[in-house]
N, C-alpha and C positions, 0 to 999 in steps of 0.2 A: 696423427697418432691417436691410438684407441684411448680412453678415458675411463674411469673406474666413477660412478656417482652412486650417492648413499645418500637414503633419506630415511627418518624415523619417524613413525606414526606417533611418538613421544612429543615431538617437535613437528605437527605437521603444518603445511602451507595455508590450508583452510581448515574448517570446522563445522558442522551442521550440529543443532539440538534440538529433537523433537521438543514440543508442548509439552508432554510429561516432565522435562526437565532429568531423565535418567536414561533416554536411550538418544543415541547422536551418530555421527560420522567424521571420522578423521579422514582428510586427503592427503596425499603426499604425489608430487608431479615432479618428473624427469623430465626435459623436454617435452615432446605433448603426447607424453601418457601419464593418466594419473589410476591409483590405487585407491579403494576407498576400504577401512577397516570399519565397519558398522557393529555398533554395540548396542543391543535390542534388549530393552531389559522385560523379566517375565509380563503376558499381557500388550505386548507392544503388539498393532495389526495394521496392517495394509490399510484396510478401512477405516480405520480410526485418525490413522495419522498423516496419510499420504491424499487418499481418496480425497479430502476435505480443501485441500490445497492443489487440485485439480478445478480443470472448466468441462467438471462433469463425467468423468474417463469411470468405466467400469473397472476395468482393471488396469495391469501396468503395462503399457506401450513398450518396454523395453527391452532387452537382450542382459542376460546378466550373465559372468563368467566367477561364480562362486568358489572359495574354500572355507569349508566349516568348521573353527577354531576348535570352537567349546558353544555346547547349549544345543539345542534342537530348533528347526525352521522346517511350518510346514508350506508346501507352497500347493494351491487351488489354483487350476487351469480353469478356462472358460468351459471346455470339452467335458468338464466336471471330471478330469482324472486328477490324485493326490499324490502327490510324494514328499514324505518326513526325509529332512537328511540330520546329520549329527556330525559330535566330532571327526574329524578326517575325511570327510565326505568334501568330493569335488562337484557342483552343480551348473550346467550347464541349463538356462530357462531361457525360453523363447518367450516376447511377447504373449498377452494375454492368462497373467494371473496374478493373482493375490496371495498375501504371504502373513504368517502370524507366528509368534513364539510360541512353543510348543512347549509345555512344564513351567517348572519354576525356577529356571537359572537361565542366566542371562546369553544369549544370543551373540557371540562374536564372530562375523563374516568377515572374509577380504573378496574384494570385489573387483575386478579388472574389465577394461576394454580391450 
């Protein structure tokens, strides 16, 4: 029989908090997928905050399947191309780049595998 599951980013399963102590990440897991809401507050960067906690990595290794709440994110390719997204903006990033808050209000991403 099919099932209905609800999870709130209010109440989530884990928790991350940047060093800065203002920007962090909520998960929430259904079986094995999880959602991550990431709130990046103005000044938050790839480099600053990620890069450091790396064994060395230029940029980000990863695959990201973004939607941009509220707030701007620009993301820096290796290739040196740029792309700003904003509210309503769906992102779709291939390995190989760097990411920084863009303005002065805060950065709210949902982020999915």
């Amino acid at each position: 029989m099919a099932t209905t599951q609800v999870k709130r980013f209010d109440e989530p399963d884990d928790v991350y908090t940047f060093e800065d102590g203002k920007s962090g990440a909520d998960f929430v897991t259904i079986e094995d997928r999880t959602v991550i809401r990431s709130r990046l507050a103005p000044g938050w960067s790839w480099d600053e905050f990620v890069k450091p906690q790396t064994d060395g990595w230029t940029s980000c290794p990863e695959i990201h399947h973004e939607y941009v709440v509220s707030g701007r994110i620009r993301y820096l390719m290796e290739d040196g191309s740029e792309t700003i997204a904003g509210p309503g903006s769906y992102i779709d990033i291939q390995p190989g780049h760097r990411a920084w808050v863009e303005g002065k209000e805060e950065c709210v991403l949902i982020d999915w595998d």
